[in-house]
C-alpha positions as CSV (number, residue, x, y, z in Angstrom):
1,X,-56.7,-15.8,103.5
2,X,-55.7,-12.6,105.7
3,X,-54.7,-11.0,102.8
4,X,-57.8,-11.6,100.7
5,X,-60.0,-10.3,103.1
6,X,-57.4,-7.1,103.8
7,X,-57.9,-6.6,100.1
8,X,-61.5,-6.8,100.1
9,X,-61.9,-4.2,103.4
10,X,-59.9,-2.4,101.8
11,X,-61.6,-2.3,98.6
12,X,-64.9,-1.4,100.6
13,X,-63.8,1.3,101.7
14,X,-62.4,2.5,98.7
15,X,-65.9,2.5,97.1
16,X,-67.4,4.0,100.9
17,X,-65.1,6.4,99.9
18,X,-65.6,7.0,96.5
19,X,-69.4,7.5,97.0
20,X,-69.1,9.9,99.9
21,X,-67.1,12.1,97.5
22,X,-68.9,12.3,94.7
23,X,-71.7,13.2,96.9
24,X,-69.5,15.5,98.1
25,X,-68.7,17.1,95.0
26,X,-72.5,17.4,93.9
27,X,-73.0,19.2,97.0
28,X,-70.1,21.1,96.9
29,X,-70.2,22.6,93.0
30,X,-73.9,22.1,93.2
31,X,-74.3,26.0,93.1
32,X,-71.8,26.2,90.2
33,X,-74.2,26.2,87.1
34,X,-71.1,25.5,84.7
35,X,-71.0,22.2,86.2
36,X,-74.2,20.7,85.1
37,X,-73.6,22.1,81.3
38,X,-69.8,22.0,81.2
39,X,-68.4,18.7,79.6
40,X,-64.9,17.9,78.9
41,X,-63.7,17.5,75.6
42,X,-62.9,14.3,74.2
43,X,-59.2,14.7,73.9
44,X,-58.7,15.6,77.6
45,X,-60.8,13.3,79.0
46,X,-58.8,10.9,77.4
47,X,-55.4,12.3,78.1
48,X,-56.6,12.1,82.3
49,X,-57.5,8.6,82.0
50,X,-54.9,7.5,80.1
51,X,-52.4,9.5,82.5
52,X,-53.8,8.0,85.5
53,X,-54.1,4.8,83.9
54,X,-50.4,4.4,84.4
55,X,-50.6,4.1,87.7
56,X,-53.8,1.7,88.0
57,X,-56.5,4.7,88.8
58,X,-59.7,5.5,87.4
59,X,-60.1,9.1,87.5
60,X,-64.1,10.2,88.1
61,X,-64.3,12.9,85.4
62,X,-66.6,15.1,87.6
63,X,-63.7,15.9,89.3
64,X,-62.3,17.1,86.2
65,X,-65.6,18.8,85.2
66,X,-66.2,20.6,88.5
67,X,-62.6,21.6,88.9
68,X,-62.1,23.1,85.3
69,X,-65.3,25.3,85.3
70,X,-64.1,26.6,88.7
71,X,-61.0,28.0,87.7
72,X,-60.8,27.6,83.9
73,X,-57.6,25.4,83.3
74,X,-57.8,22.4,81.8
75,X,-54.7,20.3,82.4
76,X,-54.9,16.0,83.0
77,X,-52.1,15.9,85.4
78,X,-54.4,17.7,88.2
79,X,-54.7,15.6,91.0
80,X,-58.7,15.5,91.9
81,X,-59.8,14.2,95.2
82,X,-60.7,10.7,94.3
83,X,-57.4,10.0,93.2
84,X,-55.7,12.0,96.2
85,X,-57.8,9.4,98.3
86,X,-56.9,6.7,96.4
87,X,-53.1,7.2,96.9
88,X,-54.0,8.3,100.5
């Protein structure tokens, strides 16, 4: 029974998290006008969840998004902050 409910705090905040980052990225890359028009193609989208996949994460792809039209490269192995905080 202590373990359950260490899962499930844990899991809350896991999602606490989550939210407070992707509002964090919205505010952070909001002045970035790539962000709102820039989507990732299908093949690397695919190639980040799959990669991540591996080791049971789900990568946010607005990570991706905001992090490619900052700097321009595109690679699936970059560690965003959602899954930095998830291994965290």
């Amino acid at each position: 029974m202590k373990k359950l409910c260490s899962d499930i705090a844990n899991w809350l905040r896991y999602i606490k998290l989550k939210k407070s980052k992707d509002k964090e990225i919205k505010e952070k890359y909001a002045h970035n006008p790539l962000l709102n028009t820039f989507t990732l193609n299908r093949d690397l989208d695919y190639k980040t969840k799959l990669f991540w996949k591996k080791y049971g994460i789900k990568v946010n792809s607005l990570w991706q998004r905001a992090w490619i039209s900052g700097n321009g490269i595109e690679d699936y192995r970059y560690i965003t902050e959602d899954v930095f905080f998830h291994v965290y």
